[in-house]
Each structure stands twice: as structure tokens, then as C-alpha cells.
N, CA, C and O atoms as a DFTB+ gen file, in Angstrom:
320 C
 N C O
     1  1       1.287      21.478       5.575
     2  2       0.578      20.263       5.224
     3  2       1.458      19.432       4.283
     4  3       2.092      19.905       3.339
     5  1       1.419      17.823       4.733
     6  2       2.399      17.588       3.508
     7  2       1.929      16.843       2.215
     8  3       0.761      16.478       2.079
     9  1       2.714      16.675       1.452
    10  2       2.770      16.790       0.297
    11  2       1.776      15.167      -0.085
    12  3       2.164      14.313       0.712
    13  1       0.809      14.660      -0.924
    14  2       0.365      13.462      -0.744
    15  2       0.139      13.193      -2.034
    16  3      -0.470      14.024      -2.706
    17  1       0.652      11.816      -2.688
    18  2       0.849      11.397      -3.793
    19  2      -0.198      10.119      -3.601
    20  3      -0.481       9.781      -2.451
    21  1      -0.685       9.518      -4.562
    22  2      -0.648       7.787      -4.880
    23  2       0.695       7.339      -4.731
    24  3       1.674       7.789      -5.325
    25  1       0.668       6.340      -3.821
    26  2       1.626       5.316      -3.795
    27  2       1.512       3.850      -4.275
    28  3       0.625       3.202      -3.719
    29  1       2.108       3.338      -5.026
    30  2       1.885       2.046      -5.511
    31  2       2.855       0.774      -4.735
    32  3       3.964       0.763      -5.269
    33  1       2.780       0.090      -4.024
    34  2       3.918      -0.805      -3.389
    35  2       3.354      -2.659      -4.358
    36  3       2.248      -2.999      -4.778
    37  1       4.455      -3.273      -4.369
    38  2       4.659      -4.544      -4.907
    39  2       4.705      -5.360      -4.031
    40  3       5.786      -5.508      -3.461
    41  1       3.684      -6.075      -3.671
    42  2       3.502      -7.248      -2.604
    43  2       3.200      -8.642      -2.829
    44  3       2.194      -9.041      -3.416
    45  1       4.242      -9.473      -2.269
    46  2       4.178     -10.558      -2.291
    47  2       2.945     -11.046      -1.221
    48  3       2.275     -10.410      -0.408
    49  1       2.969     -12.418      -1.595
    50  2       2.110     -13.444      -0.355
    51  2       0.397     -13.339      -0.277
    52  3      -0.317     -14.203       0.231
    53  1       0.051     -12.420      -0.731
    54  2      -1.395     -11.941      -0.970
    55  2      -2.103     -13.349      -1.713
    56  3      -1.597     -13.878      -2.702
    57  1      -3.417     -13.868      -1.018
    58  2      -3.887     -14.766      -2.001
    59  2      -5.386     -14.929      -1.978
    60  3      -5.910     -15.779      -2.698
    61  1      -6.106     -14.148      -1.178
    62  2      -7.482     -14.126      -0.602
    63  2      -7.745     -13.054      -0.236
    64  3      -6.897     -12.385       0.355
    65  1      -9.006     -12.579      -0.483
    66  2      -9.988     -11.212       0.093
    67  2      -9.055     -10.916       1.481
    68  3      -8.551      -9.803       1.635
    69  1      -8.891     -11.838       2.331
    70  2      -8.709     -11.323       3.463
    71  2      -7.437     -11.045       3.666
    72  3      -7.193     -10.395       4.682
    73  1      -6.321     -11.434       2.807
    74  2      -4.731     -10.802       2.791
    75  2      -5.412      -9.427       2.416
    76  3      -5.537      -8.470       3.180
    77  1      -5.827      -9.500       1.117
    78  2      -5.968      -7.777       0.377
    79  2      -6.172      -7.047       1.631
    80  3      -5.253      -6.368       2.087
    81  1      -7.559      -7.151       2.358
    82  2      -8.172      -6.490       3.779
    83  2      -6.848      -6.169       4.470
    84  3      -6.455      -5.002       4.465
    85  1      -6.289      -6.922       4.936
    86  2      -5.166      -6.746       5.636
    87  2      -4.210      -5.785       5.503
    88  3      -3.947      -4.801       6.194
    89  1      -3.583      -6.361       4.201
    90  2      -2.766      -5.018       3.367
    91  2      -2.971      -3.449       3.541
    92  3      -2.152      -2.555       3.753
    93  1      -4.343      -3.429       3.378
    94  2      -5.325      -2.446       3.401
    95  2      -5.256      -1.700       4.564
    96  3      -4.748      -0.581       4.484
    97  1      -5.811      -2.241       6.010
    98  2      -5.493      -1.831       6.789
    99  2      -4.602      -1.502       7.614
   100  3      -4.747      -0.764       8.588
   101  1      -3.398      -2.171       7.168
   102  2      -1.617      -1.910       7.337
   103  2      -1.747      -0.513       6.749
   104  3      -1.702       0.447       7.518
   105  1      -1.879      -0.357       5.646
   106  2      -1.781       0.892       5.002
   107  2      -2.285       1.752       5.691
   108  3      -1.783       2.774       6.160
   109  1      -3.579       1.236       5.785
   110  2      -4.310       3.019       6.143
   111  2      -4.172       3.323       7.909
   112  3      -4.829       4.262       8.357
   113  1      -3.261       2.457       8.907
   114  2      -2.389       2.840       9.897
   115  2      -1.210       4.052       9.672
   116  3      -0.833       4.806      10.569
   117  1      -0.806       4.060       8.520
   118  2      -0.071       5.284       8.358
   119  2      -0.254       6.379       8.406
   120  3      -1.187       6.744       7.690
   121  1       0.334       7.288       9.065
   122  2      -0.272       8.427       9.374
   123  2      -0.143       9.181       7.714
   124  3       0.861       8.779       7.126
   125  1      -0.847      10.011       7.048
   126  2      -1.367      10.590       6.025
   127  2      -1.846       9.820       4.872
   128  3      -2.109      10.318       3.778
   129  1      -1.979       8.167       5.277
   130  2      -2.635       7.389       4.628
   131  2      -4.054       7.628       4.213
   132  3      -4.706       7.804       5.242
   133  1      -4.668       7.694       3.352
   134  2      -5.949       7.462       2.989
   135  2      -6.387       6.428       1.290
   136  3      -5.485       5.914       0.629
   137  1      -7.331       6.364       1.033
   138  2      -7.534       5.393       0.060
   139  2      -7.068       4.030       0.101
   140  3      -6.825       3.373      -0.911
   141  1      -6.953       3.632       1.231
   142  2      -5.971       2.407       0.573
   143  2      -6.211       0.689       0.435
   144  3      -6.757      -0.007       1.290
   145  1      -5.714       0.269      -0.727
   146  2      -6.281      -0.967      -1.364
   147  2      -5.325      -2.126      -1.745
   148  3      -4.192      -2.034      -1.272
   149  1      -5.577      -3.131      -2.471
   150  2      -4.324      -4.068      -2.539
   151  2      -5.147      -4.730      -3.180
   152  3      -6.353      -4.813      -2.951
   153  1      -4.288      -5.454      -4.374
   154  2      -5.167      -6.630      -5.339
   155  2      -3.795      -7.781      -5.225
   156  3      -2.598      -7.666      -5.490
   157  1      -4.704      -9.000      -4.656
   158  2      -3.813      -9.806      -4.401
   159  2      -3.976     -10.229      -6.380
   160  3      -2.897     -10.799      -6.541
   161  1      -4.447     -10.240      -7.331
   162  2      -3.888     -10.829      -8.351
   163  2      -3.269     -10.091      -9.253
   164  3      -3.062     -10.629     -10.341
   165  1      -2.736      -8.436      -9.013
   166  2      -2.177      -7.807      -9.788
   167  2      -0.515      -7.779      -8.526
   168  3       0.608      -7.363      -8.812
   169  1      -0.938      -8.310      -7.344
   170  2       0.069      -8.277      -6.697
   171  2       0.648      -6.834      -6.164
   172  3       1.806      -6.693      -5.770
   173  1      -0.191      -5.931      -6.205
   174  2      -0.101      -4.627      -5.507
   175  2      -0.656      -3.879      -4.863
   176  3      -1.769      -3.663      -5.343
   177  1      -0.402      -3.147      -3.677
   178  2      -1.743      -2.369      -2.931
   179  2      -0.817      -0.935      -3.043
   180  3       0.366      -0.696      -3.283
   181  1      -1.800      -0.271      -2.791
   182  2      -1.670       1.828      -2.906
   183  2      -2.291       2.129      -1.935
   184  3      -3.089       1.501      -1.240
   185  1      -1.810       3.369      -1.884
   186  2      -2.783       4.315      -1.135
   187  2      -2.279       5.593      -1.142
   188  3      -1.061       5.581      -1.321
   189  1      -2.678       6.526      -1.036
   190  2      -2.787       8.289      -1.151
   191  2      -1.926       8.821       0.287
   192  3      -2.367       8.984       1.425
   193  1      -1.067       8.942      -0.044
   194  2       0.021       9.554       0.976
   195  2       1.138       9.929       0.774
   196  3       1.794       9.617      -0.220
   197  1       1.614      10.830       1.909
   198  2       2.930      11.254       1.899
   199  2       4.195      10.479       1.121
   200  3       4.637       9.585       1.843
   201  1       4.728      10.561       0.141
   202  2       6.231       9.970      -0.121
   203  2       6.881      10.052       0.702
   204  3       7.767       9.213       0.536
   205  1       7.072      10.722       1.818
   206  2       8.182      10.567       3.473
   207  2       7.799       9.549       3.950
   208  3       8.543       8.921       4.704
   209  1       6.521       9.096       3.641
   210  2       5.831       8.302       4.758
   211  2       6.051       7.004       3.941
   212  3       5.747       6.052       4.660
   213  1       6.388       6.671       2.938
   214  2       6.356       5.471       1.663
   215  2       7.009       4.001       3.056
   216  3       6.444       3.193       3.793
   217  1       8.465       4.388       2.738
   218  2       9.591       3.323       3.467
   219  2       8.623       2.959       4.749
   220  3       8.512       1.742       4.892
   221  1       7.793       3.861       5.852
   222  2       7.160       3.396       6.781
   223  2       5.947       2.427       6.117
   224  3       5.951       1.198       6.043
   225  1       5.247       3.060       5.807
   226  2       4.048       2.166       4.699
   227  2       4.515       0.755       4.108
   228  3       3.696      -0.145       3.926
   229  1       5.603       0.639       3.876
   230  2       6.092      -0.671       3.657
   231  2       6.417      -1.274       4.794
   232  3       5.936      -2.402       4.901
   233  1       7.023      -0.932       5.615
   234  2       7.154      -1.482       6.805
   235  2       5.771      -2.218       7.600
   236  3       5.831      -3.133       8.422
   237  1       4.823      -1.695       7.215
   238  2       3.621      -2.105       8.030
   239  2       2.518      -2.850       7.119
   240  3       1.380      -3.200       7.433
   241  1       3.275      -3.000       5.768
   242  2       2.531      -4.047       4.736
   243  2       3.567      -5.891       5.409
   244  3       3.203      -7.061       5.529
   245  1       4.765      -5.211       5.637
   246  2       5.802      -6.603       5.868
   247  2       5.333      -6.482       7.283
   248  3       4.473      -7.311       6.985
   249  1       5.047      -6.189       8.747
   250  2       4.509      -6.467       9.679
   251  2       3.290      -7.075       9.783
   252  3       2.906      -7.690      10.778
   253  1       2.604      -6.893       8.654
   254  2       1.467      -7.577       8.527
   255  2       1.457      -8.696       7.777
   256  3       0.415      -9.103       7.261
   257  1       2.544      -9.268       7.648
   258  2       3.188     -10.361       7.224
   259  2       3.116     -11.151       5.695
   260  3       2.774     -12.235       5.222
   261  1       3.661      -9.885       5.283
   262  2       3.356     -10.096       3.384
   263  2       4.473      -9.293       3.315
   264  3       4.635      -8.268       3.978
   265  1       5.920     -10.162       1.811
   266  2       6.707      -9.160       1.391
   267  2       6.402      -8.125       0.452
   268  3       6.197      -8.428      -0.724
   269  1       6.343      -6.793       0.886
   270  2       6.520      -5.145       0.157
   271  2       7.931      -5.305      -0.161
   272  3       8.916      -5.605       0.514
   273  1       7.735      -5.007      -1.435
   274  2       9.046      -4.735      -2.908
   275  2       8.780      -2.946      -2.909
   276  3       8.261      -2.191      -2.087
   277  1       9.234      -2.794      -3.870
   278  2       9.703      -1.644      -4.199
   279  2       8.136      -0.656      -4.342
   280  3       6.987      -1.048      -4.548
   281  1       8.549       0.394      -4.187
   282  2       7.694       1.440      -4.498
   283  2       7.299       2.351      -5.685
   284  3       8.034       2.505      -6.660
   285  1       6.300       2.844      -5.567
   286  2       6.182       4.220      -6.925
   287  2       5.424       4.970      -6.800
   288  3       4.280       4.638      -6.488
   289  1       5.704       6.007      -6.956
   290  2       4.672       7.002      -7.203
   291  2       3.972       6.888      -8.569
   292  3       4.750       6.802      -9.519
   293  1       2.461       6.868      -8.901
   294  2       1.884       6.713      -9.463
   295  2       0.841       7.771     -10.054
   296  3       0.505       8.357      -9.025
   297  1       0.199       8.306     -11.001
   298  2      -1.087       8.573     -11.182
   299  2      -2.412       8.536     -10.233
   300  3      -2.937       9.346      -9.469
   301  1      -2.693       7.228     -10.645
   302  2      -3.555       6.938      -9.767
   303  2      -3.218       5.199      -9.878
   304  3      -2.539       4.681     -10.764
   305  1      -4.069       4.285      -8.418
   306  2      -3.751       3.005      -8.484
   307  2      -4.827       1.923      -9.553
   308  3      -5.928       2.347      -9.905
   309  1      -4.433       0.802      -9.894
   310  2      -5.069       0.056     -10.547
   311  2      -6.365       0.139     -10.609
   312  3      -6.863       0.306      -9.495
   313  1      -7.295       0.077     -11.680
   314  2      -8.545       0.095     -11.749
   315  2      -9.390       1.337     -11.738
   316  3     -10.616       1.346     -11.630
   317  1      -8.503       2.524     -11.877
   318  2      -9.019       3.628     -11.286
   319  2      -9.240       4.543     -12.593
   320  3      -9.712       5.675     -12.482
């Protein structure tokens, strides 16, 4: 089973409920994705998954047409 952290990613372009949604569901397309959220005014979305899986998880925040910056492993994500 693998290993599953909070992930924190830095996203540009977010500006309405319905980017966050989006973000969101980019994320939780990843396979060992779960939890996952995005605050367009802290400018970041997370979610509970694999660190192998991070670089893909970004990939499918920028397919969903918002720039993903850098990553982190985290605690837990904002607000929590």
C-alpha cells in the first residue's frame, strides 16, 4: 500500500467557487487522491496522497487550466 501524505500545491489563476471546484476535481482524478480542496484566496489546493503521485497531481491541476507551482508536503492543509 503506498505511502499517503497531505500534499499542498501553489496555484495560480483560481478566482471563483468554481476554479476552486475544478482544482478539486483535477485532484481527486489522481489515483491515491483523496480529500481534496483548493482556496482560490490563499492560492492553494491539497489533497491526501501519494508523494510519487505529487508531479502527476500537478499535472492535472495545469490541465485543468490553472498554473501549479511548487509542492509540499504538509501536516495537514489550510483551515484544518
Amino acid at each position: 500500500m503506498p505511502s499517503v501524505s497531505w500534499i499542498q500545491f501553489e496555484v495560480e489563476g483560481m478566482t471563483c467557487g468554481g476554479c476552486e471546484r475544478s482544482v478539486a476535481r483535477a485532484l481527486g482524478r489522481v489515483p491515491t487522491a483523496t480529500d481534496a480542496g483548493a482556496s482560490a484566496g490563499a492560492k492553494h489546493a491539497w489533497a491526501r496522497l501519494d508523494p510519487a503521485k505529487a508531479e502527476e497531481a500537478r499535472a492535472a491541476i495545469q490541465r485543468a487550466g490553472f498554473t501549479a507551482g511548487p509542492w509540499r508536503i504538509v501536516d495537514q492543509p489550510p483551515g484544518r
